[in-house]
Each structure stands twice: as structure tokens, then as C-alpha cells.
C-alpha positions as CSV (number, residue, x, y, z in Angstrom):
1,X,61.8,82.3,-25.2
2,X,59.9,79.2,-23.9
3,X,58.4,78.6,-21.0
4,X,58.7,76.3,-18.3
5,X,55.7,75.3,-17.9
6,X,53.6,72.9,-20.4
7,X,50.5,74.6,-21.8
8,X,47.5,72.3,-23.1
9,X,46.5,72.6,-27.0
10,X,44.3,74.5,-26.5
11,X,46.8,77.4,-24.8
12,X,45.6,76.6,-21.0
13,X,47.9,75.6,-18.2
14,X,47.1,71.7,-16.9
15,X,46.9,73.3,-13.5
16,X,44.1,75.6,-14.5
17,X,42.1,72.6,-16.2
18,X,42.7,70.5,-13.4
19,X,41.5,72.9,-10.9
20,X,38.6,73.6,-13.2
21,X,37.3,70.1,-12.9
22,X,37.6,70.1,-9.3
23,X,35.5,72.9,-8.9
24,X,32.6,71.3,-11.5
25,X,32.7,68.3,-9.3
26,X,31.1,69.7,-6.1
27,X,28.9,71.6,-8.2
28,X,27.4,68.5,-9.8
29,X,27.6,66.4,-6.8
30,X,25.3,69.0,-5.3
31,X,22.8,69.1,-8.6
32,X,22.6,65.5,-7.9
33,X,21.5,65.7,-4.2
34,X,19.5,68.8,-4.6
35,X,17.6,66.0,-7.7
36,X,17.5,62.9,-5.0
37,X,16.2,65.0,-2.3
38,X,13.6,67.3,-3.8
39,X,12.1,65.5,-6.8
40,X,10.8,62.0,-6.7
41,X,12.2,60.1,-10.3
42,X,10.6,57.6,-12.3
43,X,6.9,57.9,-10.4
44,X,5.4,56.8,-13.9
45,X,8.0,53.7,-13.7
46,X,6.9,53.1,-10.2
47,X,3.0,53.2,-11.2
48,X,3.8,50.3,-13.7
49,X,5.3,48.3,-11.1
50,X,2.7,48.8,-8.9
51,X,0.1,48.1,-11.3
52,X,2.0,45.1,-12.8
53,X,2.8,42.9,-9.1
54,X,-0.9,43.8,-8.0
55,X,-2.3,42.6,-10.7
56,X,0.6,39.5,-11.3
57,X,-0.4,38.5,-7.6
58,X,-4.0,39.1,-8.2
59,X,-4.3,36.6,-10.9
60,X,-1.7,34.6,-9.1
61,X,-4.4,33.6,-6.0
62,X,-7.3,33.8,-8.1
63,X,-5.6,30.5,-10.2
64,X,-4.7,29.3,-7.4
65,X,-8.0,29.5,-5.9
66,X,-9.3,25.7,-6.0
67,X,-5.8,24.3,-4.2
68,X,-5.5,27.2,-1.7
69,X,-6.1,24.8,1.3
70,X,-3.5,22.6,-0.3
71,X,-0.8,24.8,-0.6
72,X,-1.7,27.7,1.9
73,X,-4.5,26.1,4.3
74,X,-4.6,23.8,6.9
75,X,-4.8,21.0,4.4
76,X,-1.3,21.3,2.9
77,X,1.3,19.2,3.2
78,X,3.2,21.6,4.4
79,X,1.9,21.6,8.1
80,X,2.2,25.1,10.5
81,X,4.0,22.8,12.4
82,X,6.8,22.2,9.7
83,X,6.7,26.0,9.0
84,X,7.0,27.0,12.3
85,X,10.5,24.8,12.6
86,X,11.2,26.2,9.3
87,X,10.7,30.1,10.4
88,X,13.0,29.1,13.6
89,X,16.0,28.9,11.3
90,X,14.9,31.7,8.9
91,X,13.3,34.3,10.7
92,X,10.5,34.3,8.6
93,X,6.7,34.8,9.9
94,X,3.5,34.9,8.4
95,X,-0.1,35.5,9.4
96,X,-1.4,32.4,8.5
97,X,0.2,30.2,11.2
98,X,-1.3,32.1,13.6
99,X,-4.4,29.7,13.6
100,X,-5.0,26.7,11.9
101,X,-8.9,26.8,11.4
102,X,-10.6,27.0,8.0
103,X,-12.7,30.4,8.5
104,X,-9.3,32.1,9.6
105,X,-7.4,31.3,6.7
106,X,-10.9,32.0,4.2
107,X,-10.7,35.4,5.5
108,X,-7.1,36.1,5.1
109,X,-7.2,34.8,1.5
110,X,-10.2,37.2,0.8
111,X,-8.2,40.2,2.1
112,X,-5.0,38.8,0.1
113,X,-7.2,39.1,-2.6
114,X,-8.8,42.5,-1.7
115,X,-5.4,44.5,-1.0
116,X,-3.8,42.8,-4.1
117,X,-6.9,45.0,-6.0
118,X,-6.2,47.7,-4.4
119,X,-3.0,48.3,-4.2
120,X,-3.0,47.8,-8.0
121,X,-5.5,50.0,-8.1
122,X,-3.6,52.7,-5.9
123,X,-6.2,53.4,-3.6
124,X,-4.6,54.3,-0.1
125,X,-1.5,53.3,-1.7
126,X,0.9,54.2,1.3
127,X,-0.9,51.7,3.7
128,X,-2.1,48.9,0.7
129,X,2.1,49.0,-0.3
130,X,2.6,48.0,3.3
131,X,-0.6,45.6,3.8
132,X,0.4,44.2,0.1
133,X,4.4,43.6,1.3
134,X,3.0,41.8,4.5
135,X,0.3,40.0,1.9
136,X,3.4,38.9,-0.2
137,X,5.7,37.4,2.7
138,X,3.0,35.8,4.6
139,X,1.8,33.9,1.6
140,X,5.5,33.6,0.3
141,X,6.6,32.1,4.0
142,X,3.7,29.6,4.7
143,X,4.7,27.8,1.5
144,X,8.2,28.3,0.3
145,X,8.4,24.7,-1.3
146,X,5.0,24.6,-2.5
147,X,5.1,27.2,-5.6
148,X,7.5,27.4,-8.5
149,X,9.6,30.1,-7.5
150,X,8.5,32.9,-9.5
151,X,6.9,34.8,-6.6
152,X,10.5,35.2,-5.1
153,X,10.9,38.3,-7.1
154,X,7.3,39.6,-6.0
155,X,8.4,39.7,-2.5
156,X,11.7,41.5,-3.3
157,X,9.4,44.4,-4.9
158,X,6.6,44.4,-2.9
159,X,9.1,45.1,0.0
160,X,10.7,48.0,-2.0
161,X,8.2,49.5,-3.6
162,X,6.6,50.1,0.0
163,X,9.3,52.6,0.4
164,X,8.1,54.7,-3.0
165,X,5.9,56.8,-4.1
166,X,4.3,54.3,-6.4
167,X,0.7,56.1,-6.1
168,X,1.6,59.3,-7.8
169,X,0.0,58.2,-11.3
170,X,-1.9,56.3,-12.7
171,X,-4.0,55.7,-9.6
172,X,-7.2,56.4,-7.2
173,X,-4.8,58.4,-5.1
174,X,-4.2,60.5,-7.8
175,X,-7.1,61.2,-9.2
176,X,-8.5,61.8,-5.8
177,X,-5.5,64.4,-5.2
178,X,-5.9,66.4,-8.8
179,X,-9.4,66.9,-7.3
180,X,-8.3,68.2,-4.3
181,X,-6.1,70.5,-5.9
182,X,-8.7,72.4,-8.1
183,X,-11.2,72.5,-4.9
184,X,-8.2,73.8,-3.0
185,X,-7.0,76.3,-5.9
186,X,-10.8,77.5,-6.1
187,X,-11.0,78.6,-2.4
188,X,-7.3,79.9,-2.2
189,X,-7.8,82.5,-5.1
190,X,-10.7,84.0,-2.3
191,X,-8.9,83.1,1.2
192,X,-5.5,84.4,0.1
193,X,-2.1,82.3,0.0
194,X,-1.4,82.8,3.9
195,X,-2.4,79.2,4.5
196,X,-0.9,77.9,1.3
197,X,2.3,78.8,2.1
198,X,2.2,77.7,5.7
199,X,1.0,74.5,4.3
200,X,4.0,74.8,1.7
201,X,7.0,75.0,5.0
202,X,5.0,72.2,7.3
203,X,4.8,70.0,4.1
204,X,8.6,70.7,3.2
205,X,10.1,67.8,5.6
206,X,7.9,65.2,4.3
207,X,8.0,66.0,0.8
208,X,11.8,65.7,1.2
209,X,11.7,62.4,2.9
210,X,9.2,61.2,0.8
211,X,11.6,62.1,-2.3
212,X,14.7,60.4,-0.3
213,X,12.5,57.0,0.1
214,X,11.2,57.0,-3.5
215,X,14.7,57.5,-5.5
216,X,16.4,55.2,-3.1
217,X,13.9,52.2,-4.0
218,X,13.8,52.8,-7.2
219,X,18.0,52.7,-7.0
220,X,17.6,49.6,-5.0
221,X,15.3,48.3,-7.3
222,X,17.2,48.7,-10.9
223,X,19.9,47.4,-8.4
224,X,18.4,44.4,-7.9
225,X,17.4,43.6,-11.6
226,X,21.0,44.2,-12.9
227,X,22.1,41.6,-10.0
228,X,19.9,39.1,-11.2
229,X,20.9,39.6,-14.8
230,X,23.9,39.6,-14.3
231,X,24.7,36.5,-11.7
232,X,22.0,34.7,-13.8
233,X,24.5,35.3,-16.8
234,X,28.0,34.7,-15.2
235,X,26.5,31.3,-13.7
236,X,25.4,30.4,-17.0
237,X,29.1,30.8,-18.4
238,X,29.9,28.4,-15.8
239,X,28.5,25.4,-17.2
240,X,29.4,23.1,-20.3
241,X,26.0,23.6,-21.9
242,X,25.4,26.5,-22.4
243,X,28.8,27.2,-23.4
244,X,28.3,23.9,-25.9
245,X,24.6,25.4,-26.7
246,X,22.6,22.5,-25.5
247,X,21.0,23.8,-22.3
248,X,17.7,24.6,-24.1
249,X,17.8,21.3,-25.5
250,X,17.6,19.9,-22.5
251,X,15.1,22.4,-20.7
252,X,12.9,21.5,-23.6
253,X,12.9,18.0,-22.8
254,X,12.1,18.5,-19.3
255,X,8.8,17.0,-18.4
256,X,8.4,19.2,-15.4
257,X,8.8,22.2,-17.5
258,X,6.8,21.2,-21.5
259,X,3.4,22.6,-20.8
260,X,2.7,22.2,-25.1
261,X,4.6,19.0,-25.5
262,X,4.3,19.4,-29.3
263,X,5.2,22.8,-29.1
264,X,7.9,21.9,-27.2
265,X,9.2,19.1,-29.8
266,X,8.6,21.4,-32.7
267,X,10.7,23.6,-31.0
268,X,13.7,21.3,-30.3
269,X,14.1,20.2,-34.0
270,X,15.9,23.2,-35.0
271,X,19.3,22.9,-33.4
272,X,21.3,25.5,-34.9
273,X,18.5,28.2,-33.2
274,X,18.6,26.4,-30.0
275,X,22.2,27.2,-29.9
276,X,21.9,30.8,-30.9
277,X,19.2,31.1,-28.4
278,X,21.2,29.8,-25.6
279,X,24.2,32.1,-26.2
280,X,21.9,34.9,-27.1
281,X,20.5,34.4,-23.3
282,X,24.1,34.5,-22.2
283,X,25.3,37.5,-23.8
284,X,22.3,39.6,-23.4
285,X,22.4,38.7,-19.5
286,X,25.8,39.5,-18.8
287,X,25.5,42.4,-20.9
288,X,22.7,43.8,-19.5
289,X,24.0,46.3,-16.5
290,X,26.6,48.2,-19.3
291,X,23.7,48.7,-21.8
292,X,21.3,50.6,-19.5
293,X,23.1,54.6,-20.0
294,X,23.4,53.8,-24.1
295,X,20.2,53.3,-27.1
296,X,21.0,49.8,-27.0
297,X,18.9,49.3,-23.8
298,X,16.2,49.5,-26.2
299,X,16.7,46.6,-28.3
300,X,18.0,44.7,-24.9
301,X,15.0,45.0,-23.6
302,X,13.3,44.1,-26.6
303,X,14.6,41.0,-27.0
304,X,14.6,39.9,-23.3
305,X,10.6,40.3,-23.7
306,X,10.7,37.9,-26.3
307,X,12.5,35.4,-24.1
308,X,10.5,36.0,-21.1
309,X,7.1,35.7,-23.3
310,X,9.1,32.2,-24.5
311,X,9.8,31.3,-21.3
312,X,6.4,31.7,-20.5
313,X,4.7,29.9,-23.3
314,X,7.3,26.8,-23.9
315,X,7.9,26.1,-20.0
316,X,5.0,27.3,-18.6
317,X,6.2,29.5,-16.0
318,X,4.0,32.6,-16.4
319,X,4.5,34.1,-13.2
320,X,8.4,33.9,-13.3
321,X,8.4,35.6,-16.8
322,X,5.5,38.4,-15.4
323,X,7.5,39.2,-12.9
324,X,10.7,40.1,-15.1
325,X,8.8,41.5,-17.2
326,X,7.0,43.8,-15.1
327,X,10.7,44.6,-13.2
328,X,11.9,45.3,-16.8
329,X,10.1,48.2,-17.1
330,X,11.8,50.2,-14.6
331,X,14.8,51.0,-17.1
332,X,12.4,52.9,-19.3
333,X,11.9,56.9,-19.1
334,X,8.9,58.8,-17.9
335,X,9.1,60.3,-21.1
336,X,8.1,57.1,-22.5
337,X,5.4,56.4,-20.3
338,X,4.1,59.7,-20.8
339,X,3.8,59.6,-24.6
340,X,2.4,55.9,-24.4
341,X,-0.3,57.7,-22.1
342,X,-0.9,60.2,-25.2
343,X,-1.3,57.6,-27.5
344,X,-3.6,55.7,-25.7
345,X,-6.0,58.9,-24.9
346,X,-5.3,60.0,-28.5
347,X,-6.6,56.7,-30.1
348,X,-9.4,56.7,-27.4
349,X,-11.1,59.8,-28.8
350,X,-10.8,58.9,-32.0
351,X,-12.7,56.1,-31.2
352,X,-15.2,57.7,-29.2
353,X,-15.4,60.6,-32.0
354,X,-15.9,57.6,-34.5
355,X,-18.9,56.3,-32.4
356,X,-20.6,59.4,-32.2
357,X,-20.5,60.5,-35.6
358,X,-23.1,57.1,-36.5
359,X,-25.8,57.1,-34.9
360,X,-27.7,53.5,-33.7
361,X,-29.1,53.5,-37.7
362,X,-25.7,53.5,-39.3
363,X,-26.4,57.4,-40.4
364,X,-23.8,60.4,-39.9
365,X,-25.2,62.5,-37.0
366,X,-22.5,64.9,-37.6
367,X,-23.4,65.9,-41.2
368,X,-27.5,65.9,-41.4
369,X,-29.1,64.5,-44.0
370,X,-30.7,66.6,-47.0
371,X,-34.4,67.6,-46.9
372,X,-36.8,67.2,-50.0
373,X,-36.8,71.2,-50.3
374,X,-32.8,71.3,-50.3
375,X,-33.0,68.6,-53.6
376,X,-35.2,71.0,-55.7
């Protein structure tokens, strides 16, 4: 006699299934916030991007070193006068209208370049992320018309990355803090763990608000690199030549933007790649948010290196292409980072096992040489 009810194929009711999957849904809902609020993500990520926009803005005001009067001092073009109407209608404010002597501005370019090295360095990071943000939007505000644009993604990160945990590894800070750990370790194992575990339940506030800040910058971050693909792409689909294949022909051609002339000529000749560079760029843009939860984000991110390090080279906009580069990396795993940092310290003792086994005269130190007696 059948039933009125259906059963599933594999001999379950759909009500059963159904309420199944309503009671895994909490559960991972919960595994999720229990992840976001006790466990910072991505801290070796983080580290890169910290080490990457120090050391991008670093080299940024060193270059820029010989024209800083002209483009950040009180000999640029762009008077405090003009950038104080200018901050009226933005909001924007920087320290380097607040006088317009030389020595004032000297000084503030020396600590711009000081807190650039140390925040890269992560040293202090929690106050050099904040110094390096107010660093970024100072320099950023005084001249907004005077640079080529690529230091508008610099500011978006330094701002976000002073909400993260970005001194965690590959640092001063945590070096220093590894130290502290085996001094503190030492002295426990002969004070007891009374004052370790009070530590533990003062500690457990900030630890979880420290974890909150950190995975919600990163989020904001990847957020903010998919949104630029992504518009990037969709506004390139908008116009005739790129749909046509001819934008990089004309890009090429762009006095403004040929560095290498002849580079840039050689480069134009071959039409059929210019073509499948431009849609390439277009499809690997608009593609880019999907790919990120897949093994194709691999090969994405392959390729939009190459075009970065080609934008770099043929147009000559280094800092732009830094930049994306550097905000690339957030889409790859710890895991990665990790074994990267194996290889590097496994080919580093090789090396060093290499240099001690000849000594200064070219001759094996490990394995002596044979003595007169030993030959007879």
C-alpha cells in the first residue's frame, strides 16, 4: 500500500532533509563567528601588504626626492592656498599646510620617510599603521593633481590595514614578541600559571577585538580589489575599443605614457596580440571576483602580474602596477606564504652549509685533508 507522502531516493522524507539543513545552518553560522572573532585570518597576507606599501611608498619619496619642494613644498604650483579651497569642498586635511616654511616641510618629509621604514619594517606596527595612514593622506591631499594616480590605492590600504594585525609576521614586533614568550615561558615553569591565566581572561577582550578589526579589513580589503577589477572591467566593455581591440594601440601611442619609445613601437607592430591583449584584460577583469573560491585564481593571478609588470615597463607607471600587485597578494593562502618562507630558509642553509664547507683557500674544511703518514 503506498504512502501519502513522497520519500527522497534515498528513502528519507523531504521534511526530514529540510529540517536537517536548517539545523546545519546555525551550526555553521556560528563556526563562522566563533572563526571571525577568535582567530585573526590571513596575518601572513597582511605582513606582505604591509611590507609591500612601506616599501612601494618608501621608494616612492626617495624618487621623488629632488622635486619634493615642487610637488609637496612651498614651491609647488600647487599653492596651500589652492589646497586649502580645495580641502573646503573635500574634507580633506593634511599636515603640510599647516606652515608654509622650508624647515617645516624638510622635517615632515624626513619622518614620511622614517615611518614609511618602519612601518615596513613592523616596528611599533600598531602606532607606525596609524602614523603611516596619516603619512599617506597628508602627502596624498597636498597634491592630488600633482602625481600620476597610482598612490590612490596606497591610501585606500594604508587606511585599512591600520585596522589589522599586519605586525604578526614577518616583523620587529614579532620577533621582539617570540622573545618575550620564551623569557616569559622560562619564569612561568618556576612562578606557576596563576599569573598566566589571569593574564589569559584580562587579555581575552582585546584579543577578540583585535581578531574582529583584522578579518574585517582584510574582508574590506579583498572587497575593495574585486571592486576595482571588476568596475575597471565593465567600464572597459563600455567602450568601442576595446570591444574593437584597438585600446592598446592607442595607449601605446600615447606620448604621456611611452617611457621606451622603441619598446613601445616594437610593441604596436603586432596587431593581432594587441587585440588578444586587450580582450584578455577585459575578461580576466570582469572575471576576476568568480574565480577567487576555484584553482583558477591561480592562473588569474598569474597572468594579471604579467600585465601589471607590462604596464609597468611599456607605460611607465611603476607605482600604479606596485600597488596592484602588492593588493594582489591578499587572495593567496597562508599556506602559501608559509611554504615560500621554507623555501627561502631551506635554500638559505644550503647556502650557508655551501660556504662553510670551503674554506678562504678553496679547500673542504668539512673533510680534512690526508697526512703524509695516512699515504704510506
Amino acid at each position: 500500500m503506498e504512502t501519502e507522502q513522497t520519500r527522497s531516493p534515498h528513502g528519507r522524507l523531504p521534511e526530514a532533509t529540510d529540517a536537517g539543513v536548517l539545523r546545519r545552518v546555525p551550526d555553521r553560522i556560528g563556526s563562522l563567528l566563533t572563526v571571525l572573532t577568535e582567530r585573526p585570518l590571513s596575518l601572513y597576507a597582511a605582513a606582505v601588504l604591509r611590507i609591500g606599501y612601506g616599501l612601494l611608498y618608501l621608494a616612492f619619496l626617495l624618487r621623488e626626492f629632488p622635486h619634493r619642494n615642487e610637488i609637496w613644498g612651498p614651491g609647488s604650483p600647487w599653492t596651500p592656498e589652492l589646497a586649502g579651497q580645495l580641502f573646503d569642498q573635500t574634507g580633506w586635511a593634511s599636515i603640510l599646510t599647516l606652515s608654509d616654511s622650508r624647515p617645516y616641510f624638510e622635517a615632515c618629509y624626513v619622518a614620511a620617510l622614517i615611518t614609511s621604514a618602519l612601518f615596513m619594517l613592523g616596528w611599533r606596527t600598531r602606532v607606525m599603521s596609524v602614523l603611516f595612514a596619516v603619512v599617506v593622506a597628508s602627502f596624498h591631499a597636498r597634491a592630488i593633481f600633482m602625481t600620476d594616480g597610482g598612490d590612490n590605492l596606497i591610501l585606500l590600504m594604508a587606511m585599512y590595514l591600520a585596522f589589522t594585525a599586519c605586525g604578526r609576521r614577518w616583523s620587529l614586533d614579532a620577533r621582539r614578541a617570540r622573545l618575550r614568550a620564551s623569557a616569559e615561558t622560562t619564569k612561568s615553569s618556576a612562578a606557576g600559571l596563576d599569573a598566566g591565566e589571569l593574564r589569559h581572561q584580562l587579555g581575552a577582550s582585546r584579543r577578540t577585538l583585535t581578531a574582529v578589526l583584522h578579518n574585517c579589513g582584510m574582508f574590506v580589503i579583498a572587497a575593495q580589489v574585486c571592486f576595482l577589477y571588476g568596475s575597471a572591467g565593465l567600464y572597459k566593455v563600455q567602450g568601442g575599443s576595446w570591444g574593437n581591440g584597438t585600446a592598446l594601440h592607442y595607449v601605446l601611442n600615447l606620448d604621456l605614457f611611452r617611457p621606451w619609445p622603441e619598446l613601445s613601437l616594437l610593441a604596436d607592430e603586432h596587431d593581432v596580440l594587441i587585440a588578444i591583449a586587450c580582450y584578455l584584460t577585459v575578461l580576466l577583469q570582469v572575471a576576476f571576483p568568480f574565480v577567487l573560491f576555484g584553482r583558477l585564481k591561480y592562473p588569474v593571478l598569474t597572468m594579471l602580474l604579467g600585465m601589471h609588470l607590462g604596464i609597468a615597463v611599456l607605460m611607465g607607471l611603476p607605482l600604479f602596477s606596485g600597488a596592484m600587485i602588492v593588493a594582489d597578494a591578499v587572495f593567496l593562502p597562508d599556506g602559501f606564504y608559509r611554504s615560500l618562507g621554507q623555501l627561502f630558509r631551506r635554500v638559505g642553509r644550503s647556502t650557508h652549509v655551501r660556504e662553510a664547507a670551503v674554506s678562504p683557500r678553496g679547500e673542504s674544511v668539512l673533510v680534512p685533508p690526508q697526512s703524509a703518514s695516512s699515504s704510506h
